[in-house]
BAVEX-180806 format. One record per residue (C-alpha): residue in one letter; y, x, z. Coordinates in steps of 0.2 Angstrom, whole numbers, plus 5000, padded with zeros to 4 digits. Layout:
resn:north:east:up
A:Y:X:Z
...
END
This chain:
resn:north:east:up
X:4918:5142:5077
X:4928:5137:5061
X:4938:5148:5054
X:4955:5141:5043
X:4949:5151:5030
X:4934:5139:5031
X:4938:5123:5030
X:4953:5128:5018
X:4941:5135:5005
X:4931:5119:5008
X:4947:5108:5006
X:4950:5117:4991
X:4934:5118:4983
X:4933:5098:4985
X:4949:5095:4977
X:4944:5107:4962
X:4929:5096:4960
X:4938:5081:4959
X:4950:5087:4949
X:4935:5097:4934
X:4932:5077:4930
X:4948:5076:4920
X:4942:5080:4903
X:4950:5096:4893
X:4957:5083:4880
X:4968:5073:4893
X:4976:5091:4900
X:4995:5091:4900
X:5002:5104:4890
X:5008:5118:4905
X:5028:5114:4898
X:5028:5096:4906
X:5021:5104:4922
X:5036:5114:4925
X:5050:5112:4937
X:5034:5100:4951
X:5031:5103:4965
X:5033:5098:4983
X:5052:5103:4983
X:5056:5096:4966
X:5069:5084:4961
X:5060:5078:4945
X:5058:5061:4942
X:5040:5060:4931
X:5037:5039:4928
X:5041:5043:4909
X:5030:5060:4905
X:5015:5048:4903
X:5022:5040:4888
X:5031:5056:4882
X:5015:5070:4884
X:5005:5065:4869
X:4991:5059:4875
X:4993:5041:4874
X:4991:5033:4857
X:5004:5018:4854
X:4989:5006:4859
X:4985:5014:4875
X:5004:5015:4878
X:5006:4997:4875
X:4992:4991:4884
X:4996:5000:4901
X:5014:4995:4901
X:5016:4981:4894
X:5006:4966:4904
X:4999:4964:4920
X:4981:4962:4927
X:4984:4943:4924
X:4986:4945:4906
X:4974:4960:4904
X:4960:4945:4910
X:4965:4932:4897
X:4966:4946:4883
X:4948:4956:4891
X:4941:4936:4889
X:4946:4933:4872
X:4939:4949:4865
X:4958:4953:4860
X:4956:4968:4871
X:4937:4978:4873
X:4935:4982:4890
X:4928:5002:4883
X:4944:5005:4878
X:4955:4997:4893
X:4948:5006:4902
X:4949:5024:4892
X:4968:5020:4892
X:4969:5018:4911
X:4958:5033:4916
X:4970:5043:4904
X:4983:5037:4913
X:4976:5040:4930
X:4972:5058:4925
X:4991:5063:4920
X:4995:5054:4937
X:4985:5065:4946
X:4991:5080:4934
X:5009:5075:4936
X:5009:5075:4955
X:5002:5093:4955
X:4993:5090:4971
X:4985:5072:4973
X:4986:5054:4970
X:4967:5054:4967
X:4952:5057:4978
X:4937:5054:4965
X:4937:5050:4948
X:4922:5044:4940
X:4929:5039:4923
X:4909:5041:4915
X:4903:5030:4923
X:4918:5017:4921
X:4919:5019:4902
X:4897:5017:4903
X:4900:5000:4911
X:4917:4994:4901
X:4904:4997:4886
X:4891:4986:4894
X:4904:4973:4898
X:4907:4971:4878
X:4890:4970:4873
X:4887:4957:4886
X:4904:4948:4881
X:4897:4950:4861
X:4878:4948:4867
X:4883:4928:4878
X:4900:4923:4869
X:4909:4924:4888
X:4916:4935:4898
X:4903:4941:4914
X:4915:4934:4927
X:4936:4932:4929
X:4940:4950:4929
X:4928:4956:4914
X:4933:4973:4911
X:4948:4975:4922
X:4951:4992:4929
X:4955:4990:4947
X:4958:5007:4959
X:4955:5008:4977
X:4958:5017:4993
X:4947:5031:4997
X:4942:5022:5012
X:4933:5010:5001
X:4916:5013:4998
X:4910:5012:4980
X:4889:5017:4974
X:4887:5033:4973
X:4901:5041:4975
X:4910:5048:4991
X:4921:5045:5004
X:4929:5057:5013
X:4944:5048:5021
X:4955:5064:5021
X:4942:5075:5033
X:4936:5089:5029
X:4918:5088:5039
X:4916:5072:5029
X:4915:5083:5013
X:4896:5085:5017
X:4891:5066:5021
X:4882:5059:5006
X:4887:5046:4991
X:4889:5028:4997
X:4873:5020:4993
X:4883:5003:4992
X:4900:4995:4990
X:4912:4987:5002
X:4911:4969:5003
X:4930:4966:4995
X:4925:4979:4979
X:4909:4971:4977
X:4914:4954:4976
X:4927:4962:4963
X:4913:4971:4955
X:4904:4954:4951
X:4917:4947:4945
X:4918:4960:4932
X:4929:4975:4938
X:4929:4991:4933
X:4930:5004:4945
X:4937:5023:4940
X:4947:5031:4953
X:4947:5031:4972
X:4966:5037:4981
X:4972:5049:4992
X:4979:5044:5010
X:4984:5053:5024
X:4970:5060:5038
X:4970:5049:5050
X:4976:5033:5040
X:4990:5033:5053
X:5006:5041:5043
X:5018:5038:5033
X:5016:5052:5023
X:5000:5052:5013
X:4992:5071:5014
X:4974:5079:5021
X:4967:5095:5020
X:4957:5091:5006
X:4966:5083:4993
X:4983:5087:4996
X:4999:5076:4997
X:5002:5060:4986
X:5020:5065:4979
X:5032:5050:4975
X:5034:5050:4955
X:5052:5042:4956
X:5057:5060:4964
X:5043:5073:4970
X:5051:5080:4984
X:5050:5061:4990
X:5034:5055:5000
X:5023:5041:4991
X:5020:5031:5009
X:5005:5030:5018
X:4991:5027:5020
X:4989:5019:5003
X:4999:5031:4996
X:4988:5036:4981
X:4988:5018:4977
X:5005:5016:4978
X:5011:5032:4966
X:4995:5027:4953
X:5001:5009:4950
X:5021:5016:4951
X:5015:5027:4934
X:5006:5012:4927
X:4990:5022:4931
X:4983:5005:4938
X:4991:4990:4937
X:4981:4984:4954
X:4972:4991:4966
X:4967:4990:4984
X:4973:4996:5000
X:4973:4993:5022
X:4985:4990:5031
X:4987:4991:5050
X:5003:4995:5054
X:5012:4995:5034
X:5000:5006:5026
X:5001:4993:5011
X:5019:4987:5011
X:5025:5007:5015
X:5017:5014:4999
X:5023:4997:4987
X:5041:4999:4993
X:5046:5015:4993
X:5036:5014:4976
X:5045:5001:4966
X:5030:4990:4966
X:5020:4976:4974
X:5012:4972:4991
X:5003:4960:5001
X:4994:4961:5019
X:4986:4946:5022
X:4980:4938:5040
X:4966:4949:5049
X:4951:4940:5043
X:4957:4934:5027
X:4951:4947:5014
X:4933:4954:5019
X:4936:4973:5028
X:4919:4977:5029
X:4908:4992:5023
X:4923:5004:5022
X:4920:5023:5026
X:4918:5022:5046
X:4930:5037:5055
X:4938:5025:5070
X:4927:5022:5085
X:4918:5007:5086
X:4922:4991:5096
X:4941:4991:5092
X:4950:4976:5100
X:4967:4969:5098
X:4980:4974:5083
X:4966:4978:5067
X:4968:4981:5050
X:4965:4972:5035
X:4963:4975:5017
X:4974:4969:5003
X:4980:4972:4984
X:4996:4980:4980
X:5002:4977:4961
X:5013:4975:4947
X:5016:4957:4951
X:5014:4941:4962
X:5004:4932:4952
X:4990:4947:4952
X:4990:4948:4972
X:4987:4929:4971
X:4974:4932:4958
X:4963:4946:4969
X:4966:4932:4986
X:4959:4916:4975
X:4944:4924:4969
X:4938:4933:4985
X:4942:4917:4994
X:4931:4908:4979
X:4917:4920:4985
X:4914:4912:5001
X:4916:4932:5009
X:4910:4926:5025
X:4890:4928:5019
X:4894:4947:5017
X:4907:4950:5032
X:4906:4940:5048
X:4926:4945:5049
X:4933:4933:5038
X:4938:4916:5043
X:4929:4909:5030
X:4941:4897:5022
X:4946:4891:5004
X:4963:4897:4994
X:4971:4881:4993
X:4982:4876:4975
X:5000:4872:4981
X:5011:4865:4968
X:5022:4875:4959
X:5038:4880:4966
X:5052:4873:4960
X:5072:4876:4965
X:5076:4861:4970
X:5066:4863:4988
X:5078:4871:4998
X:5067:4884:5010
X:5073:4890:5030
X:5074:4907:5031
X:5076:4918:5046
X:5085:4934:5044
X:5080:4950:5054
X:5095:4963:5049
X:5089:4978:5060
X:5084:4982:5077
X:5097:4992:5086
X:5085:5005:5091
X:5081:5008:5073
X:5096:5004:5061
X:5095:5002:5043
X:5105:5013:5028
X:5117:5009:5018
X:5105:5006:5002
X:5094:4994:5012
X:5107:4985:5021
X:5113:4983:5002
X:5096:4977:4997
X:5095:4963:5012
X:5115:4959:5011
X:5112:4955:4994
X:5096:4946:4995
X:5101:4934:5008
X:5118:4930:4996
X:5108:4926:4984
X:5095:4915:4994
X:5109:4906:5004
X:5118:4904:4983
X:5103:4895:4978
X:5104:4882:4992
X:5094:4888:5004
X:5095:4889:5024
X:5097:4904:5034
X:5091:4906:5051
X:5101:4924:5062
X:5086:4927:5072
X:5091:4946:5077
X:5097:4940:5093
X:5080:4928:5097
X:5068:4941:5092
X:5058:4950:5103
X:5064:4970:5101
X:5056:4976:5085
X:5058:4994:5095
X:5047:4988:5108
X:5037:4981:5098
X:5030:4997:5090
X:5030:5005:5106
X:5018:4992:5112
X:5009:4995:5093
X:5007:5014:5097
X:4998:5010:5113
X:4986:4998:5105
X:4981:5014:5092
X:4980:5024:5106
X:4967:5013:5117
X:4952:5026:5109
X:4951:5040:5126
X:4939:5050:5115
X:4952:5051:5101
X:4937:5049:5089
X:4948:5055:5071
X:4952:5071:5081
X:4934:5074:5084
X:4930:5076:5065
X:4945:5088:5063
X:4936:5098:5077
X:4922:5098:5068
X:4930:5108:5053
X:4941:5118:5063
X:4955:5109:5052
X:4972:5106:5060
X:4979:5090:5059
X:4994:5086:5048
X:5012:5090:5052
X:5019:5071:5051
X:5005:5067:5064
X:5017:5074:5077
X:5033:5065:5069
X:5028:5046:5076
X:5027:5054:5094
X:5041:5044:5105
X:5049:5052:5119
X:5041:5033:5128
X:5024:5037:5126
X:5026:5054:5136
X:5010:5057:5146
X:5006:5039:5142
X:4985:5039:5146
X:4975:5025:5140
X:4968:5015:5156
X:4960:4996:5161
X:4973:4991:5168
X:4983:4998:5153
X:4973:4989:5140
X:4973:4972:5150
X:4995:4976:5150
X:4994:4979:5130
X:4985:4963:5127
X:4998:4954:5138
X:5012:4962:5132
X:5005:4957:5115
X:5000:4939:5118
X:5019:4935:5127
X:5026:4942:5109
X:5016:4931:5098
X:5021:4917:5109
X:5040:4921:5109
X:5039:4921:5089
X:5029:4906:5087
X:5043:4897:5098
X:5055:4901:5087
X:5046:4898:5071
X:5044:4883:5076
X:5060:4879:5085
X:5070:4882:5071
X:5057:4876:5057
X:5055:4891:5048
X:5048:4894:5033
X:5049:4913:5032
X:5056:4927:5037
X:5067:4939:5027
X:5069:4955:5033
X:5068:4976:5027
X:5049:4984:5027
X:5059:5000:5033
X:5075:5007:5040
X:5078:5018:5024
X:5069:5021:5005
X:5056:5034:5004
X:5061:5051:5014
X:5059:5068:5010
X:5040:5074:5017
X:5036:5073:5030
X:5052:5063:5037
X:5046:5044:5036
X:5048:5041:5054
X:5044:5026:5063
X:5037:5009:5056
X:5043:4994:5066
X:5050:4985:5052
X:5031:4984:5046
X:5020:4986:5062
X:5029:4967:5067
X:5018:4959:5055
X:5003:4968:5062
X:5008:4964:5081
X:5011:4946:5078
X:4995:4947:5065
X:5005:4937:5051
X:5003:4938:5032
X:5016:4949:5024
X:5024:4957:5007
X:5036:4967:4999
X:5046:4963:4983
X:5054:4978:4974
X:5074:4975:4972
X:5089:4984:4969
X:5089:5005:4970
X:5100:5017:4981
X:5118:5019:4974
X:5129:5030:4984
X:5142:5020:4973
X:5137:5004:4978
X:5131:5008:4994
X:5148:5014:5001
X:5155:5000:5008
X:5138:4997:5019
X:5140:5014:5025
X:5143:5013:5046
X:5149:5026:5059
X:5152:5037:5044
X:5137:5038:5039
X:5128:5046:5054
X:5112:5042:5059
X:5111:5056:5075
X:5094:5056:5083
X:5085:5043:5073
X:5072:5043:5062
X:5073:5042:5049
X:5087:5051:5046
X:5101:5046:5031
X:5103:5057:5017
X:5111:5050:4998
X:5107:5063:4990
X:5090:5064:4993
X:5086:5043:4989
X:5099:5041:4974
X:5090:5030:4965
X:5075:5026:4974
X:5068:5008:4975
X:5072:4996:4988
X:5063:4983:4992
X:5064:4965:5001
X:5049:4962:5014
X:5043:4943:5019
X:5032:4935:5035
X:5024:4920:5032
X:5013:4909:5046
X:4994:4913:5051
X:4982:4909:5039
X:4996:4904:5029
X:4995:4915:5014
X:4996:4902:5001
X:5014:4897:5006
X:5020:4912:5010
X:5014:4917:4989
X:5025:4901:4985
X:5040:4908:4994
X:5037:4925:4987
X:5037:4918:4970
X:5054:4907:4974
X:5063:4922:4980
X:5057:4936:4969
X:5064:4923:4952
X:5081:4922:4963
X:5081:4940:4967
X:5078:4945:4949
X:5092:4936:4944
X:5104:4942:4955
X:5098:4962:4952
END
């Protein structure tokens, strides 16, 4: 049997390997890695541009644009591919530096700098880029599988299993294109928390304030893209693993439709022959445009030849939109089983003012909704429908324990719950009656979308995330969804949003002003089925009114 002594040296000795592929020259000076650390207050977004390490160009071009414009600049030779991507893996390695323990899994920065460098002889050699994202770094979840290197999804018996000998579909339609990848990102064992920690790489610390979790399970995407380490990357979502990690990070997120994004050729640690709520894959960001960008391009691919998942249909244009369509909105402000703080009630408050200033109709749907509570109670269930509890199994296997927020999403509800026939005919039951009370009232009251919080709080202390209904709703109902960054915690201006003095008793999670002073808030939107395109319209409308009302 295992001892911990075991599968902590083997953790350990992992992590070290990733961590021997930042070369010496990129190490930060031991005086900017003071005062880190899992309890530390320290907000590190600007050390990046203040260690050194970055010359004025490689500043400029990680911080400046977006992927959309790194493309058009990559294209016309303005920008060499070799030395976009040295800038980004220089980044990505004081990310990973600056969080002390990980936002990174694997690094591979050889071998992306060796294929940026073929990209601009091929780009000198035929006049033309190779395809539309010549020479753009993209990052991905460590569930992604990328040629020969590995995937451990947070376990440490994976540790052993060899390279990938292929890509995923989604990255290897990016690779064709003309991606570059160079760093994979740390999530949480299990894929199943908030709070994005293994025993093999660590926790993904938040870079707005360490002591704050980066979300889960795309965590590592999330903090990368916050310190500009990536401008766009890809993540999964099942229950908000996408949307969690881009809010609480200040950045962009979008979960599209099961089916709509290829899934296929991932890192296999769930048992097979799951049915009912599934995840999907998507792209979180510095902007809208580049989430539309990665969605019209893998659509272009007809995905469907690699991954008999997708519903193979094209990305339909839409015209612009413009401000004089006035768009319907319903409005979820909380579920009382899960109320919101002061510093998103703000956020949402606000948000809707501003929508309802600029002409457009609001729809009160928290008394027509079914219970958002419920609705992650019946979630959890459908999560739970594997009796072999098949990700347990590969901790057994190391002797590893499993991680301390795996025990914060039990709910007193699911007490000696047990997965049965009957059980599973209920959930699907249970499930289909939701859908159809949502699709009523979508249609009843001629929605376009639906504006609501992606959580009850901003990023928590470690560990303290609690539960996700605001984000599992989106995965229940199987609806494309997304965050937009807006406004920060103020106890100032969060003061007159403060209710029953401020006491949150027995929920979770729990409000504390101190702690999320200035963290991000963000703004989440539902969009119909298979309707990804409009929903990216509507995005776009309300991110320009947002922006100007922050």
């Amino acid at each position: 049997m295992a001892t911990p002594e075991d599968w902590k040296a083997k953790g350990q000795a992992k992590l070290a390997s990733t961590n021997s592929k930042i070369p010496a020259a990129w190490r930060l000076p031991t005086d900017l890695l003071q005062d880190g650390g899992l309890t530390s207050a320290r907000n590190v977004l600007a050390i990046p541009r203040e260690s050194g390490l970055l010359t004025a160009r490689e500043l400029e071009l990680t911080e400046t644009y977006d992927a959309t414009d790194l493309v058009q600049k990559l294209a016309s030779g303005e920008v060499r591919a070799e030395e976009l991507t040295i800038a980004f893996c220089k980044r990505a390695a004081i990310a990973q530096q600056l969080n002390q323990t990980s936002c990174l899994t694997e690094i591979f920065f050889e071998e992306a700098i060796e294929r940026a460098k073929d990209l601009d002889a091929y780009l000198k050699r035929e006049g033309k880029p190779i395809g539309p994202l010549h020479g753009l770094p993209i990052s991905l979840k460590d569930c992604f599988n990328v040629k020969g290197q590995y995937a451990t999804v947070g376990f440490v018996s994976f540790i052993d299993k060899p390279v990938a000998d292929m890509n995923s579909v989604l990255p290897d339609i990016l690779y064709k294109y003309g991606a570059v990848f160079y760093v994979k990102t740390n999530i949480p064992q299990t894929l199943m928390t908030g709070d994005s920690e293994n025993n093999v790489f660590g926790r993904t610390l938040n870079p707005h304030k360490l002591f704050l979790g980066a979300g889960g399970s795309s965590g590592g995407e999330g903090a990368l893209i916050a310190q500009r380490g990536s401008v766009l990357g890809l993540g999964t979502d099942i229950g908000g693993s996408i949307r969690i990690p881009a809010f609480v990070n200040g950045i962009y997120g979008f979960k599209g439709t099961v089916g709509r994004l290829p899934y296929a050729g991932q890192q296999q640690f769930t048992r097979k022959g799951r049915t009912g709520i599934a995840p999907c894959a998507g792209p979180l960001g510095v902007s809208l445009r580049d989430l539309e960008m990665i969605f019209k391009l893998v659509s272009a691919a007809d995905p469907w030849l690699y991954d008999e998942g997708v519903i193979s249909v094209p990305w339909r244009d839409l015209p612009p939109p413009t401000q004089d369509k006035k768009l319907r909105f319903g409005v979820i402000t909380e579920d009382p089983k899960s109320p919101i703080h002061p510093p998103m009630l703000r956020a949402l408050k606000t948000a809707t003012k501003a929508l309802a200033a600029a002409g457009n109709i609001l729809v009160p749907l928290d008394r027509q909704i079914p219970s958002l509570y419920d609705g992650f109670i019946l979630a959890s269930k459908a999560f739970m429908t594997d009796n072999k509890m098949t990700p347990f199994q590969h901790m057994a296997a190391s002797g590893e324990p499993p991680i301390p927020s795996i025990a914060t999403l039990q709910m007193e509800e699911m007490k000696d719950w047990q997965i049965s026939l009957d059980e599973m005919w209920e959930i699907n039951a249970e499930r289909e009656q939701v859908r159809t009370s949502w699709r009523k009232l979508w249609a009843e009251n001629s929605l376009d979308a639906v504006v609501m919080v992606p959580h009850a709080g901003t990023a928590q202390r470690h560990d303290k995330y609690g539960l996700p209904p605001y984000t599992v709703v989106a995965n229940v109902l199987d609806y494309p969804a997304a965050v937009i960054p807006f406004l920060k915690a103020s106890k100032e201006l969060d003061a007159p949003y403060v209710r029953n003095g401020g006491a949150f008793v027995n929920r979770r999670p729990e409000y504390d002003p101190e702690a999320c002073e200035g963290m991000p808030c963000a703004i989440q939107l539902l969009g119909r089925p298979m309707h990804e395109e409009e929903l990216m319209q509507h995005l776009k409308t309300v991110d320009i009114i947002l922006k100007t009302a922050a």
